[in-house]
N, C-alpha and C positions, 0 to 999 in steps of 0.2 A: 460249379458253373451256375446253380440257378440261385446262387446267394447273391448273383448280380441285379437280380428282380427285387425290386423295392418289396418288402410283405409289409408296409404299414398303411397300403393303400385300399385295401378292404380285409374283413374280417373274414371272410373267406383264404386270404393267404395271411391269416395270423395278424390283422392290425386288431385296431381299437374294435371296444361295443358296438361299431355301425351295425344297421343292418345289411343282409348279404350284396342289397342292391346298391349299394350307397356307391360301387366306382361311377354310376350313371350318374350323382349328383354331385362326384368328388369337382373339385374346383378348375379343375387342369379340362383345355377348350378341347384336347384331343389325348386320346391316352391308347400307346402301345399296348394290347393284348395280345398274347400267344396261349389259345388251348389249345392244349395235347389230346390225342386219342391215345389210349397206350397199346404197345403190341400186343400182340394175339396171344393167349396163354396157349402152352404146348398139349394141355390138358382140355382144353376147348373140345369137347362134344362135337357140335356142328361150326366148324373154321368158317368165316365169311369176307370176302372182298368187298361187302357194299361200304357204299359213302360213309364216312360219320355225321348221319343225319345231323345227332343230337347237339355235336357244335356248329355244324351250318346254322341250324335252328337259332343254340342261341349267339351266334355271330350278327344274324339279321338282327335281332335285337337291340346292336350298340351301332346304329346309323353313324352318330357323331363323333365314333372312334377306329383308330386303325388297328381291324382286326386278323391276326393270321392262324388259320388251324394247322397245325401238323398231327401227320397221321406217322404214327409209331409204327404198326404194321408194315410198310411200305419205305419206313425213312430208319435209316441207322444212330445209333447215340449220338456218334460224333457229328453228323450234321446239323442233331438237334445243341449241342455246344455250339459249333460254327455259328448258328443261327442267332441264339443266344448273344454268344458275344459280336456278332458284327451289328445287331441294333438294340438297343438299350429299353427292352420293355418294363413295362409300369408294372404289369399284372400279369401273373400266370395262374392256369387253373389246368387240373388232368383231370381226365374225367375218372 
């Protein structure tokens, strides 16, 4: 399913030498992003329900792009496919 997301649009998902920030300069006026949080490991010490700050964080960072976080903790695999293939994102990154 995630070999539907383009990887040669940043170096972060395996393109070219850009650097990591280059989908903010890539050419395209608006670009699908999906970060993942991943689920909770069963081995987790202290388990937590908070937000995932750290992609809200850098969500606000990409004003000029449409950005969607999904939270693995909370959301099943196959939704995360459903998701996947019902809109055609540019760039994925898990944390």
């Amino acid at each position: 399913m995630l070999s539907k997301i383009r990887s040669d649009v940043c170096c972060m998902a395996g393109g070219s030498n850009r650097c990591c920030s280059c989908f903010l300069r890539y050419p395209f006026n608006e670009m699908k992003v999906l970060l993942i949080y991943p689920p909770q490991s069963p081995c987790a010490i202290a388990p937590s329900n908070f937000e995932p700050l750290t992609l809200e964080v850098l969500a606000s960072t990409l004003p000029n792009h449409e950005v969607t976080v999904f939270d693995m903790r909370f959301e099943t695999l196959s939704a995360l496919e459903h998701l996947i293939q019902a809109r055609d994102f540019d760039l994925a990154c898990c944390l």
